[in-house]
C-alpha positions in Angstrom: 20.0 42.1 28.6 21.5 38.9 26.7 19.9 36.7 29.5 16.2 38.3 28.9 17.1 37.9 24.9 17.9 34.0 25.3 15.2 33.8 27.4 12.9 35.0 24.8 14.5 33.0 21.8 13.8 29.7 23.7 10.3 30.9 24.9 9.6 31.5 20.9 11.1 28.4 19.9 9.5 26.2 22.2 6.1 27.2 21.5 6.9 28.1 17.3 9.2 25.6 16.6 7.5 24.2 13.7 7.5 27.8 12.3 10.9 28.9 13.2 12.8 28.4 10.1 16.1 30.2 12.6 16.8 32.3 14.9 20.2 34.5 16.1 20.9 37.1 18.7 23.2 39.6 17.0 24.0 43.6 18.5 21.6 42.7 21.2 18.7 42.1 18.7 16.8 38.5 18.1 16.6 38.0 14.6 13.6 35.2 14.3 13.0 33.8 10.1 9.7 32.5 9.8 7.7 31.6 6.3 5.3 33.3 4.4 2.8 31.6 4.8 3.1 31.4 9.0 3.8 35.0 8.8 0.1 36.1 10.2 -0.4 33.1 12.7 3.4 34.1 14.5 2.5 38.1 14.4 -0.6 37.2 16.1 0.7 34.8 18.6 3.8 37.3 20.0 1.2 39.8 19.8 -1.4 38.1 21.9 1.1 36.3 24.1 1.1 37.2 27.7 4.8 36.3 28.0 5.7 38.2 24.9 3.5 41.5 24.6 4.8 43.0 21.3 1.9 45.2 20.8 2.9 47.6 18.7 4.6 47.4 14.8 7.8 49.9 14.7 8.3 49.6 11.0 8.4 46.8 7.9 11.4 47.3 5.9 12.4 45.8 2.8 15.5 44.4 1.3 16.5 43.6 -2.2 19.0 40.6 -3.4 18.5 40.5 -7.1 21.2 37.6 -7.0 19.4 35.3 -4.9 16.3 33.0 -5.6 14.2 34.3 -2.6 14.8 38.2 -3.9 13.0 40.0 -1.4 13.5 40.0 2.5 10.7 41.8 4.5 11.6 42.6 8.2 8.7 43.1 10.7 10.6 45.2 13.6 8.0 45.3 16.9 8.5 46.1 20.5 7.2 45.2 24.1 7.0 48.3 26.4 5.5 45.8 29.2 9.3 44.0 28.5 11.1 46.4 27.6 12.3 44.1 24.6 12.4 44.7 20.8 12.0 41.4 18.1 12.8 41.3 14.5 11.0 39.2 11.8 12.1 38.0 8.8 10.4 37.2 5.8 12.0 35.9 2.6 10.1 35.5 -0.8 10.8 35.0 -4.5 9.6 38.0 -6.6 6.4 36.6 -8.1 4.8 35.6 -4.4 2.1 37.6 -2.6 2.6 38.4 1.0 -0.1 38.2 3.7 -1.1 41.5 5.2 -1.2 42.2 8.7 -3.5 45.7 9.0 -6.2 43.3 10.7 -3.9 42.6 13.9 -1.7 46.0 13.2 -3.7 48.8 11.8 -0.7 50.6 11.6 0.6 48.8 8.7 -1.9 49.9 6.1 0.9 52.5 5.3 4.0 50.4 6.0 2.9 47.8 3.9 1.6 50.4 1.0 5.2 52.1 1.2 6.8 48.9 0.6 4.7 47.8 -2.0 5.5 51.6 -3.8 9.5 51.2 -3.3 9.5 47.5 -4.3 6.8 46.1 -6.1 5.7 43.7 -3.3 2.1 42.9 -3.2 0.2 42.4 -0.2 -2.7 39.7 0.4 -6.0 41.2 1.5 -4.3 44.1 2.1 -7.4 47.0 2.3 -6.2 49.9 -0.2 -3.0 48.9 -2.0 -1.1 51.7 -3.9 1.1 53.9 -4.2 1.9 56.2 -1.6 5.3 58.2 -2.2 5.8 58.0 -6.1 3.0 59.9 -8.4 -0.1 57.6 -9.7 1.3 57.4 -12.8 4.8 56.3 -11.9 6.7 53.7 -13.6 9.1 51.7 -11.5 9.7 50.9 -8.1 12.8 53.5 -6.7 14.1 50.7 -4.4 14.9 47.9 -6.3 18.3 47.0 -7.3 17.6 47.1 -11.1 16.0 50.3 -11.3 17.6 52.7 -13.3 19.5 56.0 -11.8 18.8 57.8 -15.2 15.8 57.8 -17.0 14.0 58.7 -20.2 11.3 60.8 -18.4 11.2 63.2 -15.5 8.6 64.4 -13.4 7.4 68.2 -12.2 4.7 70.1 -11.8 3.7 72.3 -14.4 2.2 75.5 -13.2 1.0 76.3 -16.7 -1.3 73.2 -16.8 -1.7 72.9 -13.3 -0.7 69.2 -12.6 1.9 67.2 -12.4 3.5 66.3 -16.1 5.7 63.9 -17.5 8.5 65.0 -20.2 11.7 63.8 -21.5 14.9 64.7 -19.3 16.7 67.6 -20.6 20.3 68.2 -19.1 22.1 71.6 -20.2 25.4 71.4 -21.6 27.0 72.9 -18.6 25.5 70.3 -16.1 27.4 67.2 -17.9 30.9 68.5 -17.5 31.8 67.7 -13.9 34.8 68.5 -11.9 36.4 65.8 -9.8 39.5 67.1 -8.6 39.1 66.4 -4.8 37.6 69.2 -2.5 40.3 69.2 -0.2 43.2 69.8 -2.6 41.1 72.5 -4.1 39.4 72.2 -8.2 41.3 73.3 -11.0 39.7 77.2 -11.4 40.8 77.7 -7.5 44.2 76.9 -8.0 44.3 79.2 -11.1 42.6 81.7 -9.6 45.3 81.9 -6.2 48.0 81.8 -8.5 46.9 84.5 -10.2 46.3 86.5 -7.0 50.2 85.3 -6.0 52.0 86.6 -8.8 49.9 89.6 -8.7 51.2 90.3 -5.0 54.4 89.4 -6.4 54.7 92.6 -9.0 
């Protein structure tokens, strides 16, 4: 398994090595970091190439560094069922750059890429119907980033009486902000009292 892995990190290095930025083998995965702007030309060629065959786009998953100058790290996962071999890409961008979409040499990544674009703001290049795709229309935000709130000013439900979804400021009642954290395995505070009452009343 390590052997075939080498054997594919040189074979993409030899003929990408201008657009290999680096590339590691870690838990029995190749890792390869290409640009953004070689992103297309390298998912077409280990698509097309008859050494490589990753035909078909598991997922695209994001990552967010708020710390760093390139912020966001987007990671192509594919796989070869002629090999028998999976490949990670990595993409990393600064916040205010445009990606290149890939739906004309994966279809499937119309979603991927829209999901991605929903839970992190990034924005896709020719990319055929961009938006949303988990959050509601009108949602403010994306969930995924490191800087979006937990709590907010506004909640979101669907109101039966005006037959849509509606957006209201969040109420809490009293009784939800007073939280117990004794630990559940010595047992809260209105447990104990309550088996100590039940003891002494054995007791008498």
């Amino acid at each position: 398994m390590l052997e075939n892995l080498k054997k594919l990190e040189r074979h993409i290095n030899s003929e990408l090595s201008s657009k290999i930025h680096n590339s590691v083998i870690k838990n029995d995965e190749l890792l390869i970091e290409v640009g953004e702007n070689d992103l297309t030309e390298v998912v077409q060629f280990i698509k097309s190439n008859e050494k490589l065959k990753f035909r078909q786009l598991i997922d695209i998953a994001g990552v967010d560094y708020p710390e760093e100058e390139k912020r966001f790290n987007l990671i192509y996962l594919f796989l070869s069922h002629e090999n028998n071999s999976r490949l990670k890409l990595l993409v990393k961008f600064e916040t205010s750059q445009t990606i290149n979409s890939i739906t004309k040499i994966f279809p499937s990544a119309n979603w991927m890429e829209r999901e991605v674009f929903d839970m992190y703001g990034i924005k896709f290049k020719n990319h055929p119907d961009l938006r949303r795709i988990l959050t509601d229309y009108g949602f403010k935000g994306h969930p995924l980033r490191k800087d979006f709130p937990l709590t907010g000013f506004n909640e979101v439900r669907y109101s039966e009486k005006e037959k849509k979804v509606v957006y209201e400021p969040v109420k809490l009642e009293q009784n939800y902000r007073n939280f117990d954290f004794e630990s559940p395995w010595e047992g809260t505070n209105y447990l104990k009292n309550k088996t100590n009452i039940e003891k002494d009343g054995k007791k008498n």
